[in-house]
N, C-alpha and C positions, 0 to 999 in steps of 0.2 A: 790737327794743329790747334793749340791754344794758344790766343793771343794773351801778350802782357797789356793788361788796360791801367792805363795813369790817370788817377784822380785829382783836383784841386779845387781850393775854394775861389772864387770869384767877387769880390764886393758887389752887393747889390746895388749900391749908387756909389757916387764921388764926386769932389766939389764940383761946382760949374767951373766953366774956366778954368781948370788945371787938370794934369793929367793923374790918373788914378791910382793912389798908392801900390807900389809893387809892380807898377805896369809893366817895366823893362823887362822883370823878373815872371812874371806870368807870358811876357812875347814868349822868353827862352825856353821856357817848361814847356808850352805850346812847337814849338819847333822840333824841340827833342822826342815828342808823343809822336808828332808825325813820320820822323825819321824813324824811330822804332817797330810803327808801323810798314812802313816802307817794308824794310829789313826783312822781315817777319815775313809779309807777303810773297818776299822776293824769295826766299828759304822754302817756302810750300811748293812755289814755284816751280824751283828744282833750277836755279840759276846761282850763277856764285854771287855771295854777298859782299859789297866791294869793301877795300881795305882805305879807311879817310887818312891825308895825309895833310902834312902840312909844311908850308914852304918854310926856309930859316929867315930870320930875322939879321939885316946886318944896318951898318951904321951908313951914313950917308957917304960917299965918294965922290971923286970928284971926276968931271963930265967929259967923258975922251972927244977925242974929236971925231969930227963927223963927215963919215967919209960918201960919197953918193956909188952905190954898188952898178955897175954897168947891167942893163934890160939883160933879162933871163927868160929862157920859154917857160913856164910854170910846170911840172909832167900831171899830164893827168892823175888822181891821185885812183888807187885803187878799194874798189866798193867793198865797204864793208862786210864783214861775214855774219850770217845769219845765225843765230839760233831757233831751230822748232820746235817748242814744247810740247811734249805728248805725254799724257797724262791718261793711266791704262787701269783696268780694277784688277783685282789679286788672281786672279785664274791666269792672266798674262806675264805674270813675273818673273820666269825665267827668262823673257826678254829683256825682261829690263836689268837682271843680272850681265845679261851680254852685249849689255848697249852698244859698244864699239862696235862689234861683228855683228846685230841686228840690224843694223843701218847702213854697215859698211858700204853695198852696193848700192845704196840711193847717195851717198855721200861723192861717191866715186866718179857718178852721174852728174852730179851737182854739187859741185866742189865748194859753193860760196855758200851753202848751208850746211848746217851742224844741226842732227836731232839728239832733242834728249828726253829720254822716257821714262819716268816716274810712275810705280806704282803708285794709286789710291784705294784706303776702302770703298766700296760703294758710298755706305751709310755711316750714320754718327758723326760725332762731333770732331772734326777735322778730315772726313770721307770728302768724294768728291762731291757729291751732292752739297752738302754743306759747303765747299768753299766755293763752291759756285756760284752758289745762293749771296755768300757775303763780301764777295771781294766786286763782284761787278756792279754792287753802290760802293763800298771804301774804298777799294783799287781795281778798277776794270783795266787798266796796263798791265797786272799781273796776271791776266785772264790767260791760261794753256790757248794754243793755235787746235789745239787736235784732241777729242775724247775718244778713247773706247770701253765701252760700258753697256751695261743690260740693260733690255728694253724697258724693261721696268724703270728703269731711273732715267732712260731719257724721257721718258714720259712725264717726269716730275721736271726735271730739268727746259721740256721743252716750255713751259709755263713760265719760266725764267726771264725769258727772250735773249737768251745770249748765244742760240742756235743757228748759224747763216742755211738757208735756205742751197739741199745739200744739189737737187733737179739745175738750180740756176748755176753752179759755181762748177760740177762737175755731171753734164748730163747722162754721161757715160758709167755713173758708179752702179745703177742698174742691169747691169746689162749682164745676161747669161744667169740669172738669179734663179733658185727654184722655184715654179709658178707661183705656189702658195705662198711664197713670200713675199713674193712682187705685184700678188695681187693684194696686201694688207695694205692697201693707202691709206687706212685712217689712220692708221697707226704711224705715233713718231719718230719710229727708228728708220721708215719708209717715206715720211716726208723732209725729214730733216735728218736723214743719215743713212747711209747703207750698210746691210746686213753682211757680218761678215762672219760670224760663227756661231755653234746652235748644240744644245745638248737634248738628249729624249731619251726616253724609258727602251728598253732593248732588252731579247732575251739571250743568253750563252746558256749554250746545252754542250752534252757530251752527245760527239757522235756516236752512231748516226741517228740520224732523223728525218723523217717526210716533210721536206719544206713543200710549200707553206705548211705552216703548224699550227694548230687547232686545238681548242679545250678536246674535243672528242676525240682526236687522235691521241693526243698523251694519255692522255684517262685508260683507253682501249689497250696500248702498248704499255700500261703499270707503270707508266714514270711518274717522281714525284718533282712539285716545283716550289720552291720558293721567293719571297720578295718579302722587304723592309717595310712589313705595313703600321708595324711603331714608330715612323717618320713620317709626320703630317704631309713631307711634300711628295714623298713616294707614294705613300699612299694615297692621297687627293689624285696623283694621276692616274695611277693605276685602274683608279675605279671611273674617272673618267676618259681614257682611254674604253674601256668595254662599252661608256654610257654612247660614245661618237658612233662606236661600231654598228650600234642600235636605230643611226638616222639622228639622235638626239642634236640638238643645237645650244651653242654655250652662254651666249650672250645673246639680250636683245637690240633693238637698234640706237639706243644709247650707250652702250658698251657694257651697262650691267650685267650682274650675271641673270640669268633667262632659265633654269632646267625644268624639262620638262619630269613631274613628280612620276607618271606612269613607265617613263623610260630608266628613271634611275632605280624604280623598283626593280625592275625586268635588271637593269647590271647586277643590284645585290644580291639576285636570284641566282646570278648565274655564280658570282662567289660564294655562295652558299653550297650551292651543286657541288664545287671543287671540293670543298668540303667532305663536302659525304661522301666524294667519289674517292675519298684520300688521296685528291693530284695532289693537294697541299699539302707542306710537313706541318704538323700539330706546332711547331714553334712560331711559325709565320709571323700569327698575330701578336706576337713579344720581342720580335726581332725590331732593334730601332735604329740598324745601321746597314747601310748596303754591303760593307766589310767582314759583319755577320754573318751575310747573307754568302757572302764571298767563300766562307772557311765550310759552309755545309756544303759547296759545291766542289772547293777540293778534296775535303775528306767522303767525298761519293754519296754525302748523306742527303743529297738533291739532284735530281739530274735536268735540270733548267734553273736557271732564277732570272730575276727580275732586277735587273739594277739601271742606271743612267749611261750612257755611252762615254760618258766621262768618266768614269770609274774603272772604265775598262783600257780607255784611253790614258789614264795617267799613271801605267808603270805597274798594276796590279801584277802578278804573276799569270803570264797566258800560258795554259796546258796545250801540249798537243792532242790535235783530236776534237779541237773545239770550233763550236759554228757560232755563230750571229744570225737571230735574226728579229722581225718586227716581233711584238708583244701578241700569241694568241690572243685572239677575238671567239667567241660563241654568234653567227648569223651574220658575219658583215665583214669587211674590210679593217685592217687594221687601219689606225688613220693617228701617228704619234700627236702630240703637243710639242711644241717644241719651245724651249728656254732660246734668244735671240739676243747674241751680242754686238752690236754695231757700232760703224766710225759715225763722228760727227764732227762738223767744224766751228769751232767756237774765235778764229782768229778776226778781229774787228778790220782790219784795214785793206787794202785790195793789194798791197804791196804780199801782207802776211797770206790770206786767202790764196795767192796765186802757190804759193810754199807749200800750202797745206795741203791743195788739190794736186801740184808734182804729187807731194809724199804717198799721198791714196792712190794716185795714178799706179806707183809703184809696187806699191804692199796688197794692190786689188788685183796682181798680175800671179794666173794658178800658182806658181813655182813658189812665191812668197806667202800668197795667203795659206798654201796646204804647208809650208815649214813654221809660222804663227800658231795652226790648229792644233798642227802635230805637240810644239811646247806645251801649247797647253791645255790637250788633252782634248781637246775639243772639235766637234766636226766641221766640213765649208760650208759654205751656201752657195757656193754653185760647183756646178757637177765638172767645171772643166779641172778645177783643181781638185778634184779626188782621183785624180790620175800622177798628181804630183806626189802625193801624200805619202806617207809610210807608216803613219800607227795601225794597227790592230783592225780597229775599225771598219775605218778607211777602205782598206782592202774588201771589206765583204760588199758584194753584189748585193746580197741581199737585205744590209745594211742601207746601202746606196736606195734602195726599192722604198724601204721607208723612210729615206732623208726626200725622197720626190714626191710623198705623200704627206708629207708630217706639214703642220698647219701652225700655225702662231698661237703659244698658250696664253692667251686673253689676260693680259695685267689683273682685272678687276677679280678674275676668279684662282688671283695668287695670295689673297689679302692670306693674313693668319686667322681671322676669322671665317674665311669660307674655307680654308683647308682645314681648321679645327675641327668643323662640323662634318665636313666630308670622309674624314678617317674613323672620328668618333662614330659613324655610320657603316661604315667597313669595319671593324675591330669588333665591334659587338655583334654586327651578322655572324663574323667568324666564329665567333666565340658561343654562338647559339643565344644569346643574351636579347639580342630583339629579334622580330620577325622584319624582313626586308621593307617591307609596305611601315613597317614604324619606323625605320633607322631613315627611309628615305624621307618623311612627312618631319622626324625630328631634325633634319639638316637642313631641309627647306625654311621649316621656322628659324632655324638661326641665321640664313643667311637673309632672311628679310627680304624676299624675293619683291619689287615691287606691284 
């Protein structure tokens, strides 16, 4: 959203003792700015903008008489009706296409509130971020009751202080979470909001195949695989993915990123290997889309690739004959990264806060958060609603194996500067261009390891 900003000039002085030229005229201009603002706020908001009216003017009349009405019991009057604002990022938006019927059964429950869900960008200039940032000094009344958005940004946002403290308000929004998640307490989706959906790197292969799956078993069985590793964020996992497999650790005790240079060689080595062993298709390192990667898989020209579970989950075309499963590993456990989307409550007063904790109470119940992941494409975080669910996904066991192992992908090492340096590090091992022990030494320098 952009705001209209009104400018005027102001006299720097005026006489003593009188009032300052124009002043009536600069009150009005002053008033109009702030109504404008108002409006404006209210419009982000996702509230109707009210319609100003104005009474008629009539001439004086003359004074009926006056009659004294006999005592009346007053009736109770009935409580007004609520509005919930819930303000969601763009992966949630076919809910908010269906607002009526997304809410209908919390509505039904709770008859004297009304939600309404407005998509936001994350980022930029009228994203949620942004008017978070600007309305809670200009207008914190216009403040949403309810976020949901990526960890990443609540992390920016938690800085804010417009986050209620999610343990105190609702203790129960933890509960049944997958360990790795609910053991991230430093993290601000964990203290000031609960996890409620998650995306991570997965492989689909044509059947059949030896699960668990193994560089050494595809290589041995002649299958070829590929993955998007001309996309910095595919690839930065990809390659750290193999690096967790290794024991390697991501950050140190400041949240920085922490890699250790001997273990990221050892991953580059081991894409290098695919390499020569032609598990890879020769396009890999040019592919800069999962969709790419998508079209070698159905025309037979891959038989695994490597994409995000949300890709898979949002409507691609599913073949019969196809499995899911964790991302081979070379020596170790597969152990995903996983992207984390979560609620937060931003509502200031204890009347709204109690509105906000029903509405999570509800949508944190499996039946509703596995019909939310399923919209949009995205997997739960906790394992009772993957029994609810119905996407693609969802359904594999063996998907489920690594949603119980997948770990929180550490904010700091999503920046575009450490994913720059971590592809550019992979792309050229691929390509025979560096030797692993140089691609891993030149990403370490870029990332400024402290």
């Amino acid at each position: 959203m952009t705001r209209a900003r009104a400018t005027y000039n102001v006299p720097e002085s005026q006489p003593r003792g009188g009032a300052a030229p124009g002043g009536h005229a600069a009150r009005r201009l002053a008033e109009v700015v702030v109504a404008a603002l108002a409006l404006a706020l209210m419009a982000c908001r996702g509230g109707a903008v009210p319609t100003p009216t104005q009474s008629p003017v009539t001439g004086p009349t003359a004074s009926p008489a006056i009659t004294i009405p006999a005592p009346q019991a007053s009736p109770t009057p009935a409580p007004a009706p609520m509005t919930l604002y819930v303000w969601v990022s763009p992966e949630f938006s076919p809910l908010a296409q269906a607002d009526a019927s997304t809410s209908q059964g919390f509505s039904q429950m709770h008859p004297g509130v009304r939600v309404q869900i407005s998509v936001k960008e994350t980022y930029g200039q009228g994203g949620l971020v942004d008017l978070l940032s600007k309305a809670r000094t200009v207008a914190p009344a216009y403040l949403p009751d309810l976020i949901l958005t990526t960890d990443g940004a609540l992390e920016q946002i938690a800085s804010l202080g417009v986050l209620q403290p999610m343990e105190a308000l609702l203790p129960s929004a933890h509960d049944g979470l997958f360990a790795n998640l609910k053991e991230a307490g430093s993290a601000a989706f964990v203290r000031l909001g609960t996890p409620f959906a998650m995306d991570f790197l997965l492989v689909a292969y044509h059947m059949p195949m030896t699960l668990p799956l193994s560089w050494d078993g595809i290589a041995a069985a002649g299958r070829r695989c590929a993955f998007a590793a001309g996309d910095e964020e595919v690839a930065a996992e990809a390659l750290l993915t193999q690096y967790l497999a290794l024991g390697g650790s991501l950050v140190g005790a400041e949240g920085a990123p922490s890699l250790d240079g001997r273990l990221l060689t050892r991953a580059l080595e081991n894409y290098r290997g695919l390499v020569d062993q032609a598990v890879l298709v020769p396009e890999t390192a040019s592919l800069t889309s999962s969709a790419e990667v998508w079209e070698l898989y159905r025309a037979g020209e891959a038989d695994l690739v490597m994409v995000p579970a949300s890709h898979v989950g949002r409507g691609v075309s599913v073949q019969g004959g196809m499995g899911m499963a964790a991302v081979p590993t070379t020596g170790g456990d597969s152990i995903p990264l996983a992207h984390v989307w979560a609620w937060a409550i931003v509502a200031p007063t204890p009347e709204r806060q109690q509105a906000a904790t029903r509405f999570l109470e509800w949508v944190l119940r499996p039946e509703q958060q596995a019909a939310w992941c399923d919209a949009a494409g995205l997997l739960p975080t906790k394992p009772s609603a993957w029994g609810e669910a119905h996407g693609a996904t969802a359904r594999s066991e063996a998907v489920l194996g690594a949603a119980q192992a997948a770990v929180p992908y550490p904010v700091s090492l999503r920046t575009s500067g450490v994913r720059t340096a971590l592809q550019l590090a992979l792309v050229q091992v691929l390509r025979g261009q560096w030797s692993p022990k140089q691609a891993a030494d030149q990403a370490l320098n870029k990332i400024k390891q402290p």
